[in-house]
C-alpha positions as CSV (number, residue, x, y, z in Angstrom):
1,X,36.3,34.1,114.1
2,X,34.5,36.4,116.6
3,X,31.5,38.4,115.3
4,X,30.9,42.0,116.4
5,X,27.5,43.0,116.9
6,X,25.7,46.7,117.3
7,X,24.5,47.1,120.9
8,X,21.0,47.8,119.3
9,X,21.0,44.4,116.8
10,X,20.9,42.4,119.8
11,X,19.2,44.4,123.0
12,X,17.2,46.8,123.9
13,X,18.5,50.1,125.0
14,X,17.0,52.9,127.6
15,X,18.0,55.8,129.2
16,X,16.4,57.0,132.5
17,X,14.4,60.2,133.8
18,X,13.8,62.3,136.8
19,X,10.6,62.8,138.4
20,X,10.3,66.4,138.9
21,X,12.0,66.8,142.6
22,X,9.6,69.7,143.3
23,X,6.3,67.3,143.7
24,X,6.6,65.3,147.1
25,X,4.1,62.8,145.8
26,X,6.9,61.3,143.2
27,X,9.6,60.6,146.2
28,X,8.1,60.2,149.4
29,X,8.0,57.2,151.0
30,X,9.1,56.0,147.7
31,X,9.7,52.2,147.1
32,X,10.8,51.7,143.7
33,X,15.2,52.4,143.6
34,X,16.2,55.5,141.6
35,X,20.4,55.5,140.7
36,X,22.4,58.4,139.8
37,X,25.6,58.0,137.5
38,X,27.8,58.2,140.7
39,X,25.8,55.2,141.7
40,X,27.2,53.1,139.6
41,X,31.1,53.3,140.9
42,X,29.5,50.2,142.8
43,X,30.5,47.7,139.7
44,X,27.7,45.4,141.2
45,X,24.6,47.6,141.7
46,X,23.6,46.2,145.1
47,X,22.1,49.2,146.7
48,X,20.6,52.9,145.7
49,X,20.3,55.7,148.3
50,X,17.1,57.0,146.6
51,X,13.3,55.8,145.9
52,X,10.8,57.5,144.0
53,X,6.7,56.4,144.0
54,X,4.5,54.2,141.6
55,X,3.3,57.7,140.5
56,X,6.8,58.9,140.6
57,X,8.2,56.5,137.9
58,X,4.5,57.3,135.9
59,X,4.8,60.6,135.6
60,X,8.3,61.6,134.6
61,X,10.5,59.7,131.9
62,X,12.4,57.3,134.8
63,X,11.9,53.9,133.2
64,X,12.1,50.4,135.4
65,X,14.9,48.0,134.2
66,X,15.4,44.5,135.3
67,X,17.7,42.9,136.9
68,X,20.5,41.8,135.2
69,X,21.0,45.2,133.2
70,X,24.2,46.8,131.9
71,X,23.8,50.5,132.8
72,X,26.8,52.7,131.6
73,X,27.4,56.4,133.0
74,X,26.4,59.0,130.5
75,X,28.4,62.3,131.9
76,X,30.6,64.2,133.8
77,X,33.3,62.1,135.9
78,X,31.1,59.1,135.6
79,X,31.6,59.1,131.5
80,X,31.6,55.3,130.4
81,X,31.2,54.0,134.1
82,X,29.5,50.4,133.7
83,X,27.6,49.1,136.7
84,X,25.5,45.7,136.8
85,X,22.3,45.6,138.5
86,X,20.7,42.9,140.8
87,X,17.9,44.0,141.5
88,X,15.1,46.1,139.5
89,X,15.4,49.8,139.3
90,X,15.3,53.0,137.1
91,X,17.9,55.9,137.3
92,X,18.6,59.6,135.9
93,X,19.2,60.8,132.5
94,X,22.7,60.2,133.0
95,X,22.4,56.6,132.7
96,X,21.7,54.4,129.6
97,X,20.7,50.8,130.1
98,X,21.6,47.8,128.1
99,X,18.8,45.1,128.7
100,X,19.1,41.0,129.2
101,X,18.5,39.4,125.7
102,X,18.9,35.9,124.7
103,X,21.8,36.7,122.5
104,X,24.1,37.9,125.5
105,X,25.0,36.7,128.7
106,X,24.9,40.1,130.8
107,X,27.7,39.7,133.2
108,X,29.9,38.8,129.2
109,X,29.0,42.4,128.4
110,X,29.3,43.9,131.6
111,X,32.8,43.1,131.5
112,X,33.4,43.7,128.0
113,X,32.2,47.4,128.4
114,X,34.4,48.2,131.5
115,X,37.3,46.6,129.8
116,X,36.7,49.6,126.6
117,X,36.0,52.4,128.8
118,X,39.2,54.2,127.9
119,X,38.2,54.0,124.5
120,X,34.6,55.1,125.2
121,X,36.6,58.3,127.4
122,X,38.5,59.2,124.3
123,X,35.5,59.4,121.9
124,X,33.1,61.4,124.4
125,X,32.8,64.9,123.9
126,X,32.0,68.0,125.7
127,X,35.3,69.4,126.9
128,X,35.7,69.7,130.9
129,X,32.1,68.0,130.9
130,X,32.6,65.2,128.7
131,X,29.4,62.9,127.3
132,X,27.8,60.1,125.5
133,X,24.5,60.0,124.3
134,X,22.3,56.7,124.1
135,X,22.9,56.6,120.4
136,X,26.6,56.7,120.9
137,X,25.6,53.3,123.3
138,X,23.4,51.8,121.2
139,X,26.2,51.7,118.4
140,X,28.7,50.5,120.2
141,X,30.4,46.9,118.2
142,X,30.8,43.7,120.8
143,X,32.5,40.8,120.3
144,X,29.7,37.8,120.7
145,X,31.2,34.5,121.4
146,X,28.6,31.5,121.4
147,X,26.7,32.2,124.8
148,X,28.7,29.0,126.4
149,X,32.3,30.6,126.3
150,X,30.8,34.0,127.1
151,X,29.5,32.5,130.2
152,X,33.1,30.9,130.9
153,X,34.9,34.1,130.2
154,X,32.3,35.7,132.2
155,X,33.2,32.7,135.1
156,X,36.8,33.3,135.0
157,X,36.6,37.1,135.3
158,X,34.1,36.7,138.4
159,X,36.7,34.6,140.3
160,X,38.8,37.0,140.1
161,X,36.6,39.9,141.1
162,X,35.5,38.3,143.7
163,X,38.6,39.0,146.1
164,X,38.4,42.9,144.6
165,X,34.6,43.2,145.3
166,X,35.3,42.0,149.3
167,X,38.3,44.1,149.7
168,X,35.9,47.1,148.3
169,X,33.6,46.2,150.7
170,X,35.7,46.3,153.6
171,X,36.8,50.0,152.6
172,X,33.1,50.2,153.0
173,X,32.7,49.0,156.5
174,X,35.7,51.5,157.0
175,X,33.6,54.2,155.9
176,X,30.4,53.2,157.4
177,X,32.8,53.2,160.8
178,X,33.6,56.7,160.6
179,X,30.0,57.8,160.3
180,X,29.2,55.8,163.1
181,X,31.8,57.0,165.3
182,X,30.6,60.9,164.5
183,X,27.1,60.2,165.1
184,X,28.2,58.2,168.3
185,X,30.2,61.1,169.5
186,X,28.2,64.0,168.3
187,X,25.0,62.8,167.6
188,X,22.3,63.3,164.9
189,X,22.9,67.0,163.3
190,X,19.2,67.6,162.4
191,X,18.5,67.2,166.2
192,X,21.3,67.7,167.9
193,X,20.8,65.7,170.7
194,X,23.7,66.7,172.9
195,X,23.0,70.3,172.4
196,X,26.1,71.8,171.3
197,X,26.7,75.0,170.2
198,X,25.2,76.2,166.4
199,X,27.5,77.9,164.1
200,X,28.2,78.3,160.8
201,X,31.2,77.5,158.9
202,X,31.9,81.0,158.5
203,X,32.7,81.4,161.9
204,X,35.3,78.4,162.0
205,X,37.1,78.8,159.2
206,X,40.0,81.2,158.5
207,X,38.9,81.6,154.8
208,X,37.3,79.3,151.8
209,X,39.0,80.0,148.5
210,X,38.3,78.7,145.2
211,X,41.2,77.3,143.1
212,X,42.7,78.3,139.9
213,X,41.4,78.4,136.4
214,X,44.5,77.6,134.8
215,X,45.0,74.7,132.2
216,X,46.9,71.4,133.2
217,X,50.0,71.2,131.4
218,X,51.9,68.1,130.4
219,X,55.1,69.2,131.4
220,X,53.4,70.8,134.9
221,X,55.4,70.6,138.1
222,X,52.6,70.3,140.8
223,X,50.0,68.0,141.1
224,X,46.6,69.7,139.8
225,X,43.5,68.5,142.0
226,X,40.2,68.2,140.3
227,X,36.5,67.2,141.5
228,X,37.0,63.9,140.3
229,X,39.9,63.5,143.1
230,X,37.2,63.6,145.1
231,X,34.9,60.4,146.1
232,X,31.4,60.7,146.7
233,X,32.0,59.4,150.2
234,X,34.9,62.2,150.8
235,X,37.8,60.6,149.8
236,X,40.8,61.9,148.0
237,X,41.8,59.7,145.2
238,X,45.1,60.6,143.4
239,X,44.7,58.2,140.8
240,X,45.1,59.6,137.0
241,X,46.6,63.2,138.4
242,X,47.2,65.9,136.1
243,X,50.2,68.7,136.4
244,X,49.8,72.1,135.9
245,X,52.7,75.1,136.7
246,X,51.8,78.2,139.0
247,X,54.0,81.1,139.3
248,X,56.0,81.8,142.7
249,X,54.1,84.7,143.6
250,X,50.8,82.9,143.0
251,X,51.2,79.7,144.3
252,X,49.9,80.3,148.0
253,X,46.2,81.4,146.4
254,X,46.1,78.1,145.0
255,X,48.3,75.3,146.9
256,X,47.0,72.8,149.5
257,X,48.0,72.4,152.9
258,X,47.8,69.4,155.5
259,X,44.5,69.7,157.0
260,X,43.0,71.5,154.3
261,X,39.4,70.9,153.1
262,X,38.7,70.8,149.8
263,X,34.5,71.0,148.5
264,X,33.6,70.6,144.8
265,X,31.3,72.9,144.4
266,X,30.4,72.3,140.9
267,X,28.9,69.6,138.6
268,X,25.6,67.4,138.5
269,X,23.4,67.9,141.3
270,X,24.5,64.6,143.3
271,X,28.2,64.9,143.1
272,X,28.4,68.9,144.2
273,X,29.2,69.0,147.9
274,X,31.9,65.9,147.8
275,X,34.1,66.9,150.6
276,X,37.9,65.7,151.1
277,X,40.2,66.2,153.3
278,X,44.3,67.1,152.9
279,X,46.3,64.0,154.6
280,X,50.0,64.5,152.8
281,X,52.4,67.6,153.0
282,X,53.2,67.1,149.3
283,X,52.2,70.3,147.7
284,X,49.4,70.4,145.4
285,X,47.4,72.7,143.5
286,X,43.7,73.0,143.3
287,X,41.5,73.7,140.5
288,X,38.4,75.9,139.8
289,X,35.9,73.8,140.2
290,X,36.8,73.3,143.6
291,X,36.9,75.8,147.4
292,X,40.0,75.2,149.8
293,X,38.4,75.7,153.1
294,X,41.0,76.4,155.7
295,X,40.4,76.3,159.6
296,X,41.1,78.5,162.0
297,X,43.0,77.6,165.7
298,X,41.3,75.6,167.7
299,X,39.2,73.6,165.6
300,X,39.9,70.3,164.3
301,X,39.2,70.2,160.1
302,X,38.6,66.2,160.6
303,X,35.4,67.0,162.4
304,X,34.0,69.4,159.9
305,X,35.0,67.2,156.8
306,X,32.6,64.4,158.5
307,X,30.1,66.9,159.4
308,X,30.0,67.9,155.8
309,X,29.5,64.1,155.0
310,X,27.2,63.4,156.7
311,X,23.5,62.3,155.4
312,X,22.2,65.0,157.0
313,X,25.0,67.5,155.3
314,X,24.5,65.8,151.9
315,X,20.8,66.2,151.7
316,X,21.0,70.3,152.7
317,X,23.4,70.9,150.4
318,X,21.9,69.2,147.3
319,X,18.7,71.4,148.5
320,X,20.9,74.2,148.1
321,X,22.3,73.9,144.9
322,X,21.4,76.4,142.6
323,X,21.2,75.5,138.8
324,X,23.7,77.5,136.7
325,X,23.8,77.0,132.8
326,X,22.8,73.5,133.2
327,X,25.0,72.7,136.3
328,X,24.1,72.5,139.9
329,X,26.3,75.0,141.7
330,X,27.1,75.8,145.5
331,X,29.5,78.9,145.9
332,X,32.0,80.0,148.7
333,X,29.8,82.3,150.4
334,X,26.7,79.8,150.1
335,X,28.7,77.1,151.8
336,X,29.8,79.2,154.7
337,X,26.4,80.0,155.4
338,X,25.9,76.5,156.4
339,X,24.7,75.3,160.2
340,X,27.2,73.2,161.6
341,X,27.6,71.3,165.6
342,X,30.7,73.3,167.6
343,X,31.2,70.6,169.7
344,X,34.7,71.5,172.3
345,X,37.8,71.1,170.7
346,X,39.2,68.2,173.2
347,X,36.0,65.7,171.9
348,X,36.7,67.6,168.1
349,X,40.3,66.1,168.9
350,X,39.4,62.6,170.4
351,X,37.1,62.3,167.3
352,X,39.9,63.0,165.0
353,X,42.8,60.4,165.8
354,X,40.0,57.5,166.3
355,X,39.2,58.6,162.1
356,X,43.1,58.4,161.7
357,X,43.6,55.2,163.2
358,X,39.9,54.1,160.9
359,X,42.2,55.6,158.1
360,X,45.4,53.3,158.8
361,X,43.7,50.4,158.5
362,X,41.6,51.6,155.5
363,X,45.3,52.7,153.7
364,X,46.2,49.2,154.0
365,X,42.9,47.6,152.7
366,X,43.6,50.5,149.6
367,X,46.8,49.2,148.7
368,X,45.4,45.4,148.9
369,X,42.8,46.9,146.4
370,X,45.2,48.3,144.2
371,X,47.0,44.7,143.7
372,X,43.5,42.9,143.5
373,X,42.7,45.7,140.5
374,X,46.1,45.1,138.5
375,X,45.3,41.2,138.8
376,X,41.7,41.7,137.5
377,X,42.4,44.8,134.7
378,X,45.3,42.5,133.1
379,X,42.9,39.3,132.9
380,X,40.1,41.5,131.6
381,X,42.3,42.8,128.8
382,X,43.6,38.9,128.2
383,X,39.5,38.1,127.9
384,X,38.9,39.6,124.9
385,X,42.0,38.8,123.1
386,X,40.9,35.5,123.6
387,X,43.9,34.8,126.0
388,X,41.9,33.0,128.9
389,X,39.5,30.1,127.1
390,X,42.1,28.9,124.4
């Protein structure tokens, strides 16, 4: 018979800090990785956009963990998210991390953790900003085979992800294409090297809305759009949709069109500003949380939803967030305010069905994905029933 241990009883447990973003000397030319909780939609940590300094992780409550740890997502959308890390970092508050012991094989636990995070989603708390805290982690019961099958169920379950973890990484290269076709095209927005035209969203748009407050209801007839239907790299994702109903006369306020762009313009400081564009005529409804920025004629929305995720896009608007009641916040008129490129329509155009044709290819790598996930979620369940080493 299986025992379960307390996370605590058999590792140690830490949750990261933030060096105060205000004092240059604790992130530039930084060399030490700093996560986020978005970061660690990754599975396998193999990368983090930010570094903070030797004095940086010193002076501020960041702590390094080794490779090999179990970090799980704290709040917000990222609530029981479990990434494994290769290499040695610290992250944010938002993440807890579950250190290598000798009574655990990491990659066991790893998988154990993602396989309970509907469980872990059900007993956070916190309403439209649900939460953990590192207590709640360090509690948690885990089944502890002897280290020898937990290491084969941990064998079995990386065959498998293996084929998901490529196919993921070729949605990457996707994405990485499309940012390298606008900065091929357009060039570098900081310097603009092909000197077109400044303006700011304001004048291209024909008007940037927010969405409704209303309450998703079971028995809703229209999809209901919320920030986490929005990935950090400016995707929509209709996974897990909610329905809510809108009266007749109040349905254009809220309801999405083809072409539309939608901006979250609310939550922690690294996930306000995610940017996606409308690609299907089925009519949805967006929430509060988010703004419905509509063009005007003659300019192409697929050129301004890359613009807005760009690097350069994503590091002016984090700059601009303003912190309301513990949330980072960016509002309609703020984001209108913003500098963009005006390059002519025709290159705006040419730009647009070379991302389309990126996006084809990219559906098709999505719905290999989505089979590679079904295979890998069913054996996952089957591990820790004890289905796959009997």
């Amino acid at each position: 018979m299986i025992e379960y241990f307390k996370v605590e009883d058999f590792a140690q447990v830490i949750t990261g800090g933030t060096p105060s973003t205000k004092n240059k000397a604790y992130w530039e030319d930084g060399h030490i990785p700093w996560l986020n909780s978005g970061e660690l939609n990754q599975d396998i940590i193999v990368s983090s956009r930010n570094h903070i300094t030797s004095i940086g992780l010193e002076k501020s409550a960041a702590k390094l963990m080794p490779k090999d740890s179990v970090l799980i997502a704290l709040t917000g959308a990222t609530t029981g998210v479990v990434g494994y890390l290769t290499f040695e970092a610290c992250a944010n508050q938002s993440v807890t991390g579950i250190l290598p012991s000798e009574k655990h094989f990491p990659k066991f636990l790893f998988y154990y953790l993602k396989s309970i995070r509907p469980q872990v989603l059900n007993d956070a708390y916190g309403g439209a900003q649900p939460h953990i805290s590192q207590g709640y982690v360090k509690q948690l019961k885990i089944p502890l085979p002897p280290l020898g099958e937990q290491k084969k169920i941990a064998a079995i379950l990386d065959a498998t992800d293996d084929y998901r973890q490529k196919t993921k990484a070729l949605i990457d290269k996707y994405d990485q294409l499309t940012q390298s076709l606008f900065l091929d095209m357009f060039g570098d927005p900081v310097t603009n090297p092909r000197r077109f035209e400044i303006v700011t969203v304001r004048d291209i748009i024909e008007e940037a809305k927010y969405g409704t407050s209303s309450k998703a209801d079971e028995n809703g007839t229209f999809p209901y759009l919320r920030m986490n239907n929005i990935t950090y790299k400016g995707h929509m994702n209709y996974d897990n949709l909610k329905f809510i109903n809108i009266a007749d006369d109040q349905l254009h306020k809220y309801e999405t069109k083809k072409g539309d762009i939608l901006f979250n313009r609310t939550n922690s400081k690294e996930l306000v500003g995610k940017t996606g564009i409308i690609t299907t005529d089925e009519k949805m409804v967006l929430a509060g949380y988010l703004i419905r920025v509509r063009m005007k004629e003659g300019y192409n929305p697929y050129f301004l939803w890359s613009h807005l995720n760009s690097r350069w896009a994503k590091l002016t608007l984090e700059n601009m967030c303003k912190s309301i009641v513990g949330m980072a916040n960016i509002n309609a008129q703020e984001l209108q305010n913003l500098l963009v490129m005006n390059p002519p329509l025709k290159i705006q155009n040419q730009f647009a069905e070379r991302v389309q044709a990126i996006e084809a290819q990219k559906t098709k790598a999505q719905a290999s994905l989505a089979q590679a996930e079904d295979l890998f979620n069913s054996l996952l369940q089957r591990a820790f029933k004890g289905e796959l080493t009997n």
